[in-house]
N, CA, C and O of each residue as an XYZ file, in Angstrom:
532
protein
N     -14.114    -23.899     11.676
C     -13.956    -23.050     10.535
C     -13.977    -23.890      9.269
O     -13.492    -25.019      9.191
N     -14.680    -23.135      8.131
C     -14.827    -24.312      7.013
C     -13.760    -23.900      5.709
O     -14.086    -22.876      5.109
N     -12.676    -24.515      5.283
C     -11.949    -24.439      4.375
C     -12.175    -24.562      3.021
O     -12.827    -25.515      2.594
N     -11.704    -23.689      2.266
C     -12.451    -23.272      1.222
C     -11.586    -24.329      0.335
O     -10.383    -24.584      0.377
N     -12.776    -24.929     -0.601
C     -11.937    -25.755     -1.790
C     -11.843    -25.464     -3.297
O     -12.969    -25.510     -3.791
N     -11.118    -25.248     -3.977
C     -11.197    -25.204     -5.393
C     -10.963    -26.204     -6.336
O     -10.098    -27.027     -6.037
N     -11.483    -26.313     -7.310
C     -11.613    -27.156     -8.175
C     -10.576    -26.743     -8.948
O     -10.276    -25.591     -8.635
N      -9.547    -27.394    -10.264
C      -8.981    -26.768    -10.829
C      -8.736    -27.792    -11.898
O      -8.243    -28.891    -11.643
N      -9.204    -27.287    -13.481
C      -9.311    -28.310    -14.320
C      -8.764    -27.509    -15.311
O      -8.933    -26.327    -15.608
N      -7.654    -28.936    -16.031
C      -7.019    -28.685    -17.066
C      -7.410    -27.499    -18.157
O      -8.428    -27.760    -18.798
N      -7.021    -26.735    -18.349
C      -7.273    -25.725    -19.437
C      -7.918    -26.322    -21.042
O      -8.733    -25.799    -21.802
N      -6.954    -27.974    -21.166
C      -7.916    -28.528    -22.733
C      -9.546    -29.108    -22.651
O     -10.215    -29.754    -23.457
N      -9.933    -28.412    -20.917
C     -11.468    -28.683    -20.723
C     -12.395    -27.681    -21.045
O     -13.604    -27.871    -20.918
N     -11.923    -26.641    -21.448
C     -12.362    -25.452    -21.520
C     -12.989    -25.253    -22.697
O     -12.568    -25.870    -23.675
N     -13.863    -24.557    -22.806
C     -14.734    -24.023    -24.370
C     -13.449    -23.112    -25.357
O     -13.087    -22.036    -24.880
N     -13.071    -23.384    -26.144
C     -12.129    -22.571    -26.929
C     -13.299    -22.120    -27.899
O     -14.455    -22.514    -28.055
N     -12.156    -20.664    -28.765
C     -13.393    -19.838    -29.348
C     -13.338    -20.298    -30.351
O     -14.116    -19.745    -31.128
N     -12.523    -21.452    -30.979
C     -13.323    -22.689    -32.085
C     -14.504    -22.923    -32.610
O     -15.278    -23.504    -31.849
N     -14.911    -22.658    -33.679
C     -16.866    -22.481    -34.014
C     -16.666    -24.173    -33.691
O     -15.726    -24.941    -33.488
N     -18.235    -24.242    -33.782
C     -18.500    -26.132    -32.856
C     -18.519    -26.845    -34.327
O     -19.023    -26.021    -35.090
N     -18.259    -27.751    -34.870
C     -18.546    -28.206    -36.076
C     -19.485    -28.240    -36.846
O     -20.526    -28.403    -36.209
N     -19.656    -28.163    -37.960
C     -20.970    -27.980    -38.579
C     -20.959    -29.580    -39.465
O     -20.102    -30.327    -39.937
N     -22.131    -29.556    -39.372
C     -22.419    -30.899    -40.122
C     -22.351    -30.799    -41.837
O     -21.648    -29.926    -42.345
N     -23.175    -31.808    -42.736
C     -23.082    -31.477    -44.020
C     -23.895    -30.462    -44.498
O     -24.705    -30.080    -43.653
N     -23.936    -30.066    -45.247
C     -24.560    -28.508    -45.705
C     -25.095    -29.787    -46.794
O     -24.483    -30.774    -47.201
N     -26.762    -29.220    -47.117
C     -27.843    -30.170    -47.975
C     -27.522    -29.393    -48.924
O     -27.510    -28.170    -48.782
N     -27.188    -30.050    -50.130
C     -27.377    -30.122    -51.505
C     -28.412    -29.865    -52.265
O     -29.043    -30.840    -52.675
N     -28.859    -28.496    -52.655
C     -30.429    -28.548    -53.349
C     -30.509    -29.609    -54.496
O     -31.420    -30.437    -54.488
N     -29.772    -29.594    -55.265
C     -29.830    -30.208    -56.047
C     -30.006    -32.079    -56.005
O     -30.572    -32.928    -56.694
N     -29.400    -32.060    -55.124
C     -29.623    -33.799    -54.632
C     -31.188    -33.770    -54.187
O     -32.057    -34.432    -54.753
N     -31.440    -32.787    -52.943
C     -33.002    -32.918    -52.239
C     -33.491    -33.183    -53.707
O     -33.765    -34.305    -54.132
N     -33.576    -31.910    -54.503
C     -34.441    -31.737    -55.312
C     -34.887    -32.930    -56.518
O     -36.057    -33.112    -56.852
N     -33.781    -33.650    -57.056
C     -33.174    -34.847    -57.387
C     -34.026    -36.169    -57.016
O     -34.664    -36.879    -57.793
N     -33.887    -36.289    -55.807
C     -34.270    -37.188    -55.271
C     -35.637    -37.323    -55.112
O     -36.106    -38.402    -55.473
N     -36.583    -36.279    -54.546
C     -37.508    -36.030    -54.499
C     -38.628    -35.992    -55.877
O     -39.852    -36.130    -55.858
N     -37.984    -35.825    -56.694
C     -38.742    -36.108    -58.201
C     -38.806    -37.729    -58.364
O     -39.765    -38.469    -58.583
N     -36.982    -38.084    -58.115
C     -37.343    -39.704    -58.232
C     -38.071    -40.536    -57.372
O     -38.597    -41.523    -57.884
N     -38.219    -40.330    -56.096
C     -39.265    -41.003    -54.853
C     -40.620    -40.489    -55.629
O     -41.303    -41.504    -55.762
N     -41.166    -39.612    -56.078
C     -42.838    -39.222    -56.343
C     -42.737    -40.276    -57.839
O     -43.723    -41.000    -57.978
N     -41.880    -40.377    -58.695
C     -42.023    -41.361    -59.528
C     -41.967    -42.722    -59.495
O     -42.387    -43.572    -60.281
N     -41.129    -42.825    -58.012
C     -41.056    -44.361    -58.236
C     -42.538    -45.275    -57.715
O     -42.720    -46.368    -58.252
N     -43.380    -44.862    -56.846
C     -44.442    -45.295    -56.940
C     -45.411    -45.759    -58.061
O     -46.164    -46.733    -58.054
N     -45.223    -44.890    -58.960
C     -45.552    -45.093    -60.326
C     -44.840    -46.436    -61.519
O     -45.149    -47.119    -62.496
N     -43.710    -46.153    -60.564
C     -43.219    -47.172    -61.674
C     -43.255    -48.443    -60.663
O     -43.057    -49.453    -61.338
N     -43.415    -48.730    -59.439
C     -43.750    -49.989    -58.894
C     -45.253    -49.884    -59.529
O     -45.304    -50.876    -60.255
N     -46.499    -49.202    -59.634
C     -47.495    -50.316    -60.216
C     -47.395    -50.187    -61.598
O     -48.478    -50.181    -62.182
N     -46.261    -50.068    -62.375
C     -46.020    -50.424    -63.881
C     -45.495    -51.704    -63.644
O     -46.063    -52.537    -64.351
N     -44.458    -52.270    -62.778
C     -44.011    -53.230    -62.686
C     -44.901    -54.087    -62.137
O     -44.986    -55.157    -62.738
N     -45.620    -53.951    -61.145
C     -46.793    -54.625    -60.982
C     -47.650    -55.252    -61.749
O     -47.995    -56.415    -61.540
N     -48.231    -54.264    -63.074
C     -49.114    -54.558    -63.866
C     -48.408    -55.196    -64.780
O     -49.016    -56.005    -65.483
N     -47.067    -55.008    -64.980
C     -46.422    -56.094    -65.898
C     -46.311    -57.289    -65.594
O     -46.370    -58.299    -66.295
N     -46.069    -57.085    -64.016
C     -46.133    -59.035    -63.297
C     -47.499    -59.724    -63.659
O     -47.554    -60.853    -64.146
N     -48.664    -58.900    -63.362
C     -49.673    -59.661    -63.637
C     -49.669    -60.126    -65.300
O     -50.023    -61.247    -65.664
N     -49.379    -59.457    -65.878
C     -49.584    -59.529    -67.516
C     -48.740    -61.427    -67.548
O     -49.327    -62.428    -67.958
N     -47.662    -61.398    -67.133
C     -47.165    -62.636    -67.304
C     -48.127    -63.811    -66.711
O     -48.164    -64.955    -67.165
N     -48.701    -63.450    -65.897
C     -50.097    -64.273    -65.349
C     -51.003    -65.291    -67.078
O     -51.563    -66.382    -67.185
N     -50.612    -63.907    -68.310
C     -51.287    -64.921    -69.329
C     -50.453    -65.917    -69.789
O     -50.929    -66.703    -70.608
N     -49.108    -66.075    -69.375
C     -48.454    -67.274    -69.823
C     -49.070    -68.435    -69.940
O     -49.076    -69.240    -70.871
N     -49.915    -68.456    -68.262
C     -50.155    -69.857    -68.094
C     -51.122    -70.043    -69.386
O     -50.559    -70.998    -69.923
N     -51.728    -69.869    -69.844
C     -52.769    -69.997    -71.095
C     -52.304    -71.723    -71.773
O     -52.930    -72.783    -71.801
N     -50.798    -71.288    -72.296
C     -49.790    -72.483    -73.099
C     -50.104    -73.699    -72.494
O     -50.101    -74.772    -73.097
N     -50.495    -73.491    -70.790
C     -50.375    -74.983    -70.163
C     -51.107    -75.982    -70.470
O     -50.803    -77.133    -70.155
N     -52.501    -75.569    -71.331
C     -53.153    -76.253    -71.543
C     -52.973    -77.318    -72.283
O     -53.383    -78.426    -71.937
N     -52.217    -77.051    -73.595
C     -51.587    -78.001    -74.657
C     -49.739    -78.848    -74.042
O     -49.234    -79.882    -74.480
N     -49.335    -78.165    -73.253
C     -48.471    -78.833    -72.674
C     -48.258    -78.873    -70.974
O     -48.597    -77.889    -70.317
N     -47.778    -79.861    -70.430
C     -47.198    -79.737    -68.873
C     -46.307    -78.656    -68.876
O     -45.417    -78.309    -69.653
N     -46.901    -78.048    -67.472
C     -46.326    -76.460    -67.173
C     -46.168    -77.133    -65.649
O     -46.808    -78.154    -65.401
N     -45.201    -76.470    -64.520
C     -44.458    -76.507    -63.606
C     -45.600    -75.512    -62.763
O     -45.164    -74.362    -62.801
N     -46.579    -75.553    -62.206
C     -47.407    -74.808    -61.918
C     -46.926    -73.640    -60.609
O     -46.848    -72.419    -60.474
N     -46.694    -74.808    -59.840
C     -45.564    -73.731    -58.706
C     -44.474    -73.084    -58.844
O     -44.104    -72.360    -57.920
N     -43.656    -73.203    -60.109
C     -42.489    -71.976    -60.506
C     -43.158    -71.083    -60.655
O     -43.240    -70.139    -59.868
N     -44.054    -71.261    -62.183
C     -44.626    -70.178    -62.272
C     -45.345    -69.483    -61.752
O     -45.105    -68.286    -61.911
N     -46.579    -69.861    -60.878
C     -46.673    -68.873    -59.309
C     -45.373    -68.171    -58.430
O     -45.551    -67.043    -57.971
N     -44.594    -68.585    -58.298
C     -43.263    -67.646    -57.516
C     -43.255    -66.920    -58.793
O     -44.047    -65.989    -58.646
N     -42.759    -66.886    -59.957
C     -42.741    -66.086    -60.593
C     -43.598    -65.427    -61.083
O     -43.071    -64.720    -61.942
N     -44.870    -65.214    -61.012
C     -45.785    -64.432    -60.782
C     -45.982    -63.053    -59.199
O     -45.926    -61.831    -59.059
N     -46.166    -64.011    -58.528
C     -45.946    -63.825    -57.196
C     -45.227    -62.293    -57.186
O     -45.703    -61.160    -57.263
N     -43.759    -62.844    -57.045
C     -42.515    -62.099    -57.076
C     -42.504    -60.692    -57.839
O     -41.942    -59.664    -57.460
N     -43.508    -60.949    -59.392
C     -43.363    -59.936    -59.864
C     -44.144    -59.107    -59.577
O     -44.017    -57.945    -59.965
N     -45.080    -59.495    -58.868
C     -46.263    -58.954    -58.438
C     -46.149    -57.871    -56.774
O     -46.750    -56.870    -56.383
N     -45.108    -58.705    -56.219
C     -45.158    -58.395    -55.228
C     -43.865    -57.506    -54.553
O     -43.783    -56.611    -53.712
N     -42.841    -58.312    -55.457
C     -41.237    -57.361    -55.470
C     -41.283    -55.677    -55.637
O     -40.603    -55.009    -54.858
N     -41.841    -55.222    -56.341
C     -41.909    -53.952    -56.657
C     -42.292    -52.879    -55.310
O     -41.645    -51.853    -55.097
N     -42.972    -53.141    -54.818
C     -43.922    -52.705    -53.825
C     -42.296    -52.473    -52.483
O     -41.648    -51.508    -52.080
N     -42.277    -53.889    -52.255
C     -40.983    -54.544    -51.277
C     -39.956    -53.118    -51.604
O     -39.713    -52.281    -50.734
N     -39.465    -53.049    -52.929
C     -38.298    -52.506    -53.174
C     -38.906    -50.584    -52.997
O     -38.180    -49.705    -52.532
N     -40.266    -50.366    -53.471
C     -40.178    -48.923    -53.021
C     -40.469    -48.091    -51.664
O     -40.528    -46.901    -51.351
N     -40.691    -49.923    -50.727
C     -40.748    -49.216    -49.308
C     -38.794    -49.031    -48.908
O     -38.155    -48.041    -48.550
N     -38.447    -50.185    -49.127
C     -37.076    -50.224    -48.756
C     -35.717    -48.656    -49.486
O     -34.816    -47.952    -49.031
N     -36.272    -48.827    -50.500
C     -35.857    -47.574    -51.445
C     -36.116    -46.412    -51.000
O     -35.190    -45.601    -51.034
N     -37.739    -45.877    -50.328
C     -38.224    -44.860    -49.827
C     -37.515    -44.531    -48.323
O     -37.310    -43.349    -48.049
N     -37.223    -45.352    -47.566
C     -36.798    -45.490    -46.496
C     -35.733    -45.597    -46.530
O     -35.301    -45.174    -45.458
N     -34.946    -45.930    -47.147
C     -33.256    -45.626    -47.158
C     -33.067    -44.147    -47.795
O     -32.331    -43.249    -47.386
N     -33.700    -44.147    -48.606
C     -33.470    -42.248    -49.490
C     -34.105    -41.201    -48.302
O     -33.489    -40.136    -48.278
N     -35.086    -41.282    -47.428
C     -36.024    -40.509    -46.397
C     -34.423    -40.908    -45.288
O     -34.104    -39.843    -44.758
N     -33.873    -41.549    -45.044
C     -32.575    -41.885    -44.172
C     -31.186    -40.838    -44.571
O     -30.606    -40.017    -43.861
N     -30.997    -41.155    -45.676
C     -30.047    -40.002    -46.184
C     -29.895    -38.732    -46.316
O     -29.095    -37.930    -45.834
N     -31.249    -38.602    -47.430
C     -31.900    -36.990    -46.920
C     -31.470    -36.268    -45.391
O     -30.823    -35.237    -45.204
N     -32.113    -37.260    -44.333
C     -31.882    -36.571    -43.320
C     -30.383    -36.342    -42.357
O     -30.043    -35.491    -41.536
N     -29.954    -37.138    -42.731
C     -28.680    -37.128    -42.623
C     -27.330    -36.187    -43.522
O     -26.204    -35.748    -43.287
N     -28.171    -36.239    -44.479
C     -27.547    -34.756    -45.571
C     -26.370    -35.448    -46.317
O     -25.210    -35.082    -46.502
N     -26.889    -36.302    -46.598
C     -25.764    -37.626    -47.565
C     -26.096    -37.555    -49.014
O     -27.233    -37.102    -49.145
N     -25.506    -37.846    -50.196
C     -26.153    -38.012    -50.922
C     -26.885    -39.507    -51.492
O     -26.584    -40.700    -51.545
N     -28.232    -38.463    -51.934
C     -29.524    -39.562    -51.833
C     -30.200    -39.857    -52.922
O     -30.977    -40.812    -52.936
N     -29.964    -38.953    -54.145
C     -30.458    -39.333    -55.528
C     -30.371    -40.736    -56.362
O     -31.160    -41.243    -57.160
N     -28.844    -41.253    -55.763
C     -28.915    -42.721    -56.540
C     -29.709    -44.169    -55.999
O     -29.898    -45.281    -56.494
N     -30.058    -43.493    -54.691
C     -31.278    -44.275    -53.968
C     -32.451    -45.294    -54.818
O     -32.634    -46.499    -54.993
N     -33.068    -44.056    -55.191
C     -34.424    -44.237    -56.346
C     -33.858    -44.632    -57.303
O     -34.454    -45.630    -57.708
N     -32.761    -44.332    -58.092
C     -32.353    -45.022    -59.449
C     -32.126    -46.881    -59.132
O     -32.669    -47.754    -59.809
N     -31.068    -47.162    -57.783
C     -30.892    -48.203    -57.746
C     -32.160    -48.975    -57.298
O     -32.000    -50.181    -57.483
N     -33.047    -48.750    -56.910
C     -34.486    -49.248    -56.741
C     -35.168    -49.366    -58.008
O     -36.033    -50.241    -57.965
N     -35.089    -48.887    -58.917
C     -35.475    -48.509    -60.159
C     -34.906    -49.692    -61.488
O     -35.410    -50.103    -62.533
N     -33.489    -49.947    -60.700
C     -32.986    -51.033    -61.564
C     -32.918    -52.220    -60.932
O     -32.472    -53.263    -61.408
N     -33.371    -52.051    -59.838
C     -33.728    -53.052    -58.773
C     -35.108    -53.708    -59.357
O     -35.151    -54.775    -59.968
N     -36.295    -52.823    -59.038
C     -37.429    -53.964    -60.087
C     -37.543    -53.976    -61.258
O     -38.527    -54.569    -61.700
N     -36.515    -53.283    -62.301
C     -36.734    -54.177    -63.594
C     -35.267    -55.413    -63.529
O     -34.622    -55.491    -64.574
N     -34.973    -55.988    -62.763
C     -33.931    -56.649    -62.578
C     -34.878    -57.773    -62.462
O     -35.183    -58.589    -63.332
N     -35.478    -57.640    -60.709
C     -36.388    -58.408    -60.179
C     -37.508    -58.664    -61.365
O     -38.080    -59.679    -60.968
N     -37.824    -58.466    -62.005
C     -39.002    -58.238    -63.143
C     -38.495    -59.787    -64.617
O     -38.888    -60.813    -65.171
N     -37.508    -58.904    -64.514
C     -37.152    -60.164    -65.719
C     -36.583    -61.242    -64.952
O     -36.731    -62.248    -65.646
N     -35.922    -61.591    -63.714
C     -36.558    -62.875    -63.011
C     -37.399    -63.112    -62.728
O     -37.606    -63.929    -63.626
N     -38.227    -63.139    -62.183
C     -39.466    -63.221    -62.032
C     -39.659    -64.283    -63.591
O     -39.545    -65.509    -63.615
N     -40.002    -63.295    -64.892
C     -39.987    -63.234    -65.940
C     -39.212    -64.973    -66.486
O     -39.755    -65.963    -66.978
N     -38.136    -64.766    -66.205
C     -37.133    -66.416    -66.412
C     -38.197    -67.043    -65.551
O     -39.042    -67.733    -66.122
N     -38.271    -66.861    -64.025
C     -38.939    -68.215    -63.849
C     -40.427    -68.423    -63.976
O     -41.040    -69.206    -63.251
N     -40.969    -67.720    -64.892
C     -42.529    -68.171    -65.296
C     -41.928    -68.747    -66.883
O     -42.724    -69.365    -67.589
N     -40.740    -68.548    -67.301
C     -40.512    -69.174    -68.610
C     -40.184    -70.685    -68.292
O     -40.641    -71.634    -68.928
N     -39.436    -70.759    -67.353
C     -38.550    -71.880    -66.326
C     -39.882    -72.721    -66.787
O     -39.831    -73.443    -67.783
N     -41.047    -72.592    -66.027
C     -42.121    -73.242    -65.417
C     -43.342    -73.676    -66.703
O     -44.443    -74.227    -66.726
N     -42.297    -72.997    -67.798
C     -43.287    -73.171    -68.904
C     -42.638    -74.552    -69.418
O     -43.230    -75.628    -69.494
N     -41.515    -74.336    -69.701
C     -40.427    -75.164    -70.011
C     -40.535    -76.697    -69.595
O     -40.502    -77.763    -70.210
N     -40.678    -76.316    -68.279
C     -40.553    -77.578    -67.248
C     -41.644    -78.610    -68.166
O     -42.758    -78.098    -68.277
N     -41.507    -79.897    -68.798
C     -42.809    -80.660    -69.591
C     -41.831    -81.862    -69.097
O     -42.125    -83.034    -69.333
């Protein structure tokens, strides 16, 4: 004869009629926010771009004096190339938040003060390299 078995589990295992948690509720105003500043910041990495190259006419001066030729390449370089760096990293941390339902608007701003930061270093060291005689 086969004996019947029951299982019998604590009652705090049970589904209570508790709604299940809800996560963050999205902010139109942040999406919306944010999303203006990501479609601009592309724009303003090749402003910063085209400003890195512009420092490219420094070297001109070297002719009449010794210039540091390899500072001022990193600082060319950098300005040239930082911008780009900062709106993948910027795009991808703000596209991270968004989805997560965090707020994400100061994303793009701090990227924003991120390459004009990077910009005027850059900027010092093509002056650095002018300097250098």
């Amino acid at each position: 004869m086969m004996a019947l078995v029951t299982f019998s589990l604590p009652p705090e295992s049970f589904r209570t009629l508790r709604p299940e948690p809800r996560g963050r509720a999205p902010r139109p105003w942040d999406v919306a926010t944010t999303i203006v500043l990501l479609v601009l910041l592309p724009l303003l990495a090749l402003a910063a771009s085209y400003a890195g190259v512009v420092l490219a006419s420094a070297a001109r001066v070297c002719g009449a004096q010794a210039c540091d030729a390899g500072l001022m390449n990193l600082g060319f370089w950098i300005a040239v190339i930082a911008p780009w760096v900062i709106l993948v990293v910027g795009l991808v941390v703000a596209i991270i938040r968004l989805v997560r339902h965090r707020l994400a608007f100061w994303v793009p701003l701090v990227a924003i003060l991120s390459m004009v930061a990077v910009w005027f270093i850059a900027a010092a060291l093509v002056g650095a390299g002018l300097a250098a005689s």
